[in-house]
N, C-alpha and C positions, 0 to 999 in steps of 0.2 A: 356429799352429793356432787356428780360431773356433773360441768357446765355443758349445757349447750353448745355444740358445733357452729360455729355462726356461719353463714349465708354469704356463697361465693359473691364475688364482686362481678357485675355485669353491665354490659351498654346494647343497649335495644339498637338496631338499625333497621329504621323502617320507610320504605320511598315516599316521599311528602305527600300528602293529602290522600295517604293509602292505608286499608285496613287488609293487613295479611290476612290471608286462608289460611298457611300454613309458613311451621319453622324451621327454618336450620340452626342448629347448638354449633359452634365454629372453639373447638378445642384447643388452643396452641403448644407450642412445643416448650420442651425444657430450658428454662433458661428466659423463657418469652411473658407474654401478656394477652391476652385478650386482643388490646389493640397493633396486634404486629399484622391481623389481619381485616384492620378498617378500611382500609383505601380497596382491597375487592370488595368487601360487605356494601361496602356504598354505591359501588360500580354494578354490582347484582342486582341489589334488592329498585336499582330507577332502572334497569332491562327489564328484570322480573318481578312490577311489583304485586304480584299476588305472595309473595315469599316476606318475611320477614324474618329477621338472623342475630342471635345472643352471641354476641363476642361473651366469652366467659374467662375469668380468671382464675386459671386451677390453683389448688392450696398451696402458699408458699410464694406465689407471683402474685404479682402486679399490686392490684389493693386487696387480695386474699393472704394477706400476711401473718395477719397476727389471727390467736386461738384454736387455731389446727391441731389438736391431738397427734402422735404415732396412732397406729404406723402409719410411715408414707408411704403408701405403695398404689396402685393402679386400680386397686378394688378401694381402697379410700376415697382415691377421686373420681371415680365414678357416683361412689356415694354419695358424694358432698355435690355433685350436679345433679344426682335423683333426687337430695333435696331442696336444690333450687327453684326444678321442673314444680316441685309438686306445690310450690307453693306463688307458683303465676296462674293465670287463667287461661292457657292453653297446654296442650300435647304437643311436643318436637315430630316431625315428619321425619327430620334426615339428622343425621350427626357426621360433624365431618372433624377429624383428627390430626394433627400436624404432627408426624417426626413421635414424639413421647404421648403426646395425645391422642395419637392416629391408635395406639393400645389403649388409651382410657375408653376413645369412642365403640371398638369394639366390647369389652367389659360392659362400658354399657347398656349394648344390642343384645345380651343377653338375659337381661332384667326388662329389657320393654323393646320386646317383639313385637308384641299387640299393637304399639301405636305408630312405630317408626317405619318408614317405606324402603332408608335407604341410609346404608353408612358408607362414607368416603374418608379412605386413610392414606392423607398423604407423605409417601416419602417414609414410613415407617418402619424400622427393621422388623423381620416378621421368624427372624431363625433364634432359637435359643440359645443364649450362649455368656459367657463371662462377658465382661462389662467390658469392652473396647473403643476404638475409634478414636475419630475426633471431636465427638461429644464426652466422653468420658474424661480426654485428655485433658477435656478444660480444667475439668478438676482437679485432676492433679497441679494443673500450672496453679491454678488460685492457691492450692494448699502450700506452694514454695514462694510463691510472691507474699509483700508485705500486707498486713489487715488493712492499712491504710492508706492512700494515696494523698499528691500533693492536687491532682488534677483528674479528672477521668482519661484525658490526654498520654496523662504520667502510664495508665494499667492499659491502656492500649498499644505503644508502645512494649509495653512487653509483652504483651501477648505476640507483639509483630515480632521480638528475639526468636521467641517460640516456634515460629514458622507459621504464625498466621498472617491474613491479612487485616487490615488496620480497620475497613469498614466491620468486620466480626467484630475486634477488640473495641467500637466504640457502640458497637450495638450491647454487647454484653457491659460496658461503663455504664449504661443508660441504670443498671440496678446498684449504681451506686449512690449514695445522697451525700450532702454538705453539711457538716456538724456544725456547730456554732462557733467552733476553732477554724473553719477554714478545709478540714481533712476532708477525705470524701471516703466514705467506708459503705462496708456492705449490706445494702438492705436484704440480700438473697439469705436463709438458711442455709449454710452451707451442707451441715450434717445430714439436715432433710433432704434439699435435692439429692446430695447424691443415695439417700437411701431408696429414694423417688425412680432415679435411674438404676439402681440394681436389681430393683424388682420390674422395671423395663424391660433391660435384659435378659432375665430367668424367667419372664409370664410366657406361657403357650396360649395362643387364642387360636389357635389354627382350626379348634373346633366349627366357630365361628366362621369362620370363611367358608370352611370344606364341607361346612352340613347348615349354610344360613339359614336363619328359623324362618317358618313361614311367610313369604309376604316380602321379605325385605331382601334390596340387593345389596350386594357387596361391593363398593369400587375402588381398587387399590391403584394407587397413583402412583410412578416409577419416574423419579428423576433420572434421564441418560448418564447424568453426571456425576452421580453419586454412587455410592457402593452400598447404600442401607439394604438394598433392597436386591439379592445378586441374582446370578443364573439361575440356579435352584430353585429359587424362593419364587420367582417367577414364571418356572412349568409349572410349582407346586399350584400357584394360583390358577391360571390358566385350564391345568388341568381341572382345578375346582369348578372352572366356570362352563367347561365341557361335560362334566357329570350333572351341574345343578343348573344352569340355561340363569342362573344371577348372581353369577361372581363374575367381574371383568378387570382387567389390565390395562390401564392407560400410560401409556408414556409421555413424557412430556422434558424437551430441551430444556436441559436447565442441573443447577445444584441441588442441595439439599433444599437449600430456604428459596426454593423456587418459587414461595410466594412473592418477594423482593426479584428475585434474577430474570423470570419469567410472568410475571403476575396475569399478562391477556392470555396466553396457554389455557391457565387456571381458570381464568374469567372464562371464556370461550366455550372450555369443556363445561361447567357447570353448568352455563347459562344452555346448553343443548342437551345437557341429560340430566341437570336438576328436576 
């Protein structure tokens, strides 16, 4: 007999002494956590508190660690937040997606049209293709560095050899823990995430976009400073949003993890068009 799936790991944010109307599901990227986007969830929901916002932690991060079945892919984790959804006492209004997430929330928007008004993907590659960049890369670096560290200090540093910068290399330390020896090793799945990002790279949701189901808009966020997101990918939107009057393009200064580099951007835009 399979075991039961167990139940993503979540944190309510909700404005004090406020009963939301309504939700936003806040999906984070690869490599992330739930709470990489607390500090806007907090900033939103005391501007807007008729909103209330689930940081969620997709399978494989944060405290969704352990019991995860294969496969990893994007239709997994949509799954495993349709059955989060369905077991609180409310319906999600919007979903928004970070980077790897920003395709789980789409996947999503396909299974529950009916209840959701509006998906925001931010910063998400949207072209099919072999697995590249500098998400991908990480992976390869972790697979040549050693399993264990002396420090999380010690793997960020090399990740800075690599050509990163050192605030990435101590943000990605953060999935390291302290054994009882002292090491610090990896809490992340390696095998997983990166099976997690292959199916990132090879998913089409473009359906999604270019023919949004009833009801619900589309809002794809474009960091200037990034390449996830290129030319192409953004007539291909654009044009989406001139045939269907709700698909839109927003840009916004900043990197990829522009919730860190630009976070009032983010703030500002949602809190006007949430």
């Amino acid at each position: 007999m399979t075991n039961p799936m167990p139940t993503l790991a979540h944190t309510r944010v909700v404005a004090a002494g406020s009963t939301p109307e309504r939700w936003l599901l806040v999906l984070h990227g690869i490599y992330g956590s739930g709470r990489n986007w607390g500090s806007i969830a907090r900033r939103l929901v005391e501007a807007r508190p008729e909103w209330g916002i689930l940081l969620i932690d997709l399978r494989l991060h944060g405290a969704s660690r352990e019991g995860f079945e294969g496969p990893h892919t994007l239709a997994s984790a949509a799954s495993d937040v349709e059955r989060l959804v369905e077991g609180l006492e409310f319906h999600a209004a919007a979903v928004l997606g970070h980077s790897f997430g920003g395709k789980v929330a789409l996947v999503y928007v396909r299974h529950h049209a009916g209840e959701l008004r509006q998906a925001w993907v931010i910063d998400s590659t949207l072209r099919v293709r072999e697995p590249e960049g500098s998400t991908w890369r990480v992976v390869e670096i972790v697979r040549s560095l050693p399993a264990e560290f002396g420090s999380r200090d010690e793997f960020a540093d090399a990740l800075v050899q690599h050509g990163y910068e050192k605030p990435l290399g101590q943000w990605l330390a953060m999935n390291l823990e302290r054994g009882d020896d002292g090491r610090f090793r990896w809490r992340l799945d390696w095998d997983g995430v990166e099976e997690m990002l292959r199916d990132y790279f090879h998913a089409d949701v473009w359906d999604v976009i270019e023919t949004p189901p009833p009801g619900v808009e589309v809002h794809i966020v474009k960091a200037t400073d990034s390449n996830a997101i290129d030319v192409g990918q953004a007539a291909r939107v654009e044009a989406a949003g001139a045939a269907t009057g709700r698909v839109f393009l927003h840009q916004l200064t900043g990197g990829h993890w522009i919730n860190t580099e630009n976070p009032d951007a983010v703030l500002g835009m949602l809190m006007e068009r949430l």
